[in-house]
C-alpha angles and dihedrals in degrees: 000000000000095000089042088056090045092050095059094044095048085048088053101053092041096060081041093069105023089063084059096050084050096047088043103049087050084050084063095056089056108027125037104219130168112246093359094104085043096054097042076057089052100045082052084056090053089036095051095048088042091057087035082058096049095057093045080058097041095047084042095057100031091037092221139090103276089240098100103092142020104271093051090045091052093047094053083045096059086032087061093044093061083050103057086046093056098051087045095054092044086041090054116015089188117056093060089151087092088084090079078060103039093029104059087037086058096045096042096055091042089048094054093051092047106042111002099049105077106245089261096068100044085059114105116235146182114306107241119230099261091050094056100094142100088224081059105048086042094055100048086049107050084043098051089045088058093039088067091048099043086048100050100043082048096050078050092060087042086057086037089065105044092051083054093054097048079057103047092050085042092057098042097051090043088055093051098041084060087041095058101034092054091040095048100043100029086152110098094219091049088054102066136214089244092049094052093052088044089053085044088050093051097040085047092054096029079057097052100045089052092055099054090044082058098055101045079052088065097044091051092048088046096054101036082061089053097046101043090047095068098040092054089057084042090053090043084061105046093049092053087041091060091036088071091038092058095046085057089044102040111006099258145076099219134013117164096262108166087239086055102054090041086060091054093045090057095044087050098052091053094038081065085050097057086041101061094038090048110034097016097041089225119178140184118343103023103054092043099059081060093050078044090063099034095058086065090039088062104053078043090061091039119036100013089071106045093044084063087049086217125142133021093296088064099083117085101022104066103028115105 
């Protein structure tokens, strides 16, 4: 009773926090503070050992891993997700802004297990057979690890492409408003002095925003592509991983579950993405259309199956 009291408040405090870091890492795209993206760092700290806390508790009172349901699955996602966050923020102290990507991964799967799951499906239960074994424990974790990268570099080439697009119309309109207002008024003294200063300002500004857009455009490229590469291998991993523990559990490494073809649907779509960055030298656009896809093709994967509750996967994750 003691460790299930100390779970929810532990889960409380957790998505406390994690909803601030959010709030404040979106506050630094907007607003340049001193020590707010610092401290946003710091409250993902909190939040990571917090959530870290809660599993301990969770795998101490139920005396298995907490990978065997939903909810558990959705807490080690955000968990990882704060990981990630943290070894990209030690890895690259300057590009903080990754938090308005980690951060909001990590609070809305946190969000969903703790408030969005009913109460009989947060409780811990009895591992079934299939489930007692090491090959298990290390598949979900290795996949759930590469669940939260994938995710994250793909939510980058999301952000990648709407950046992109916000260019690209800025670009346009700004073309047409020169074209008309030299077609219209072709005269020179038609055309004023004011009106001249007024055309270098806006070109001034319209030339330093884009800049910077352009720039963010290259970090996120640059850090969707180093994201997504580990969690390909992660995900590389995980699947060979299940492959020999369904062959423990059923006699045979593969077998066309939905949940399975998913996963190498998934693998194969990634798998395009690292091709055309390593052997094509694609950047940009293209590449992130594929992480673009991918990032569906995952909570396909993840959550689409089980909520049929179709195939050998379906057990555990949606029973109560």
């Amino acid at each position: 009773m003691i460790f299930i009291t100390l779970e929810h408040i532990l889960a409380h405090i957790s998505f406390s926090l994690i909803l601030v870091v959010t709030l404040i890492y979106w506050g630094t795209l907007v607003y340049r503070i001193e020590g707010l993206s610092s401290s946003g760092g710091k409250g993902m700290i909190v939040t990571f050992l917090c959530t870290t806390g809660l599993l301990i508790t969770r795998w101490l009172y139920s005396g298995h891993l907490p990978l065997s349901n939903l909810y558990e699955s959705f807490m080690f996602l955000s968990w990882s997700s704060s990981v990630l966050h943290i070894v990209l923020e030690v890895w690259n102290r300057d590009d903080r802004w990754l938090g308005a990507i980690t951060a909001p991964s990590a609070m809305l799967t946190h969000g969903f297990a703790t408030l969005g799951l009913p109460e009989e499906m947060q409780r811990s239960g009895m591992l079934v057979p299939a489930l007692q074994s090491h090959w298990s424990m290390m598949h979900v974790s290795m996949i759930l690890f590469s669940y939260a990268t994938l995710l994250c570099g793909s939510l980058a080439s999301i952000a990648l492409l709407v950046i992109m697009s916000g260019v690209n119309r800025q670009v346009l309109f700004g073309a047409m408003d020169n074209f008309f207002s030299r077609s219209i008024l072709p005269n020179e003294k038609f055309y004023s002095h004011e009106k001249q200063k007024s055309d270098l300002q806006y070109t001034f500004d319209f030339s330093s925003t884009n800049y910077r857009k352009c720039q963010l455009i290259k970090q996120l490229d640059h850090w969707s592509y180093r994201a997504i590469g580990p969690g390909f291998s992660l995900s590389t991993i995980g699947t060979l991983s299940g492959a020999i523990w369904a062959n423990e559990a059923w006699g045979s490494y593969w077998s066309w579950d939905p949940k399975e073809t998913w996963a190498l649907i998934t693998w194969t779509i990634f798998a395009i993405y690292l091709h055309t960055r390593m052997n094509k030298g694609w950047q940009g656009e293209e590449p992130a259309i594929v992480a673009s896809l991918g990032f569906s093709i995952v909570w396909i994967r993840y959550l689409g199956v089980d909520l049929l509750g179709i195939g050998l996967h379906s057990y555990g994750w949606l029973e109560p």
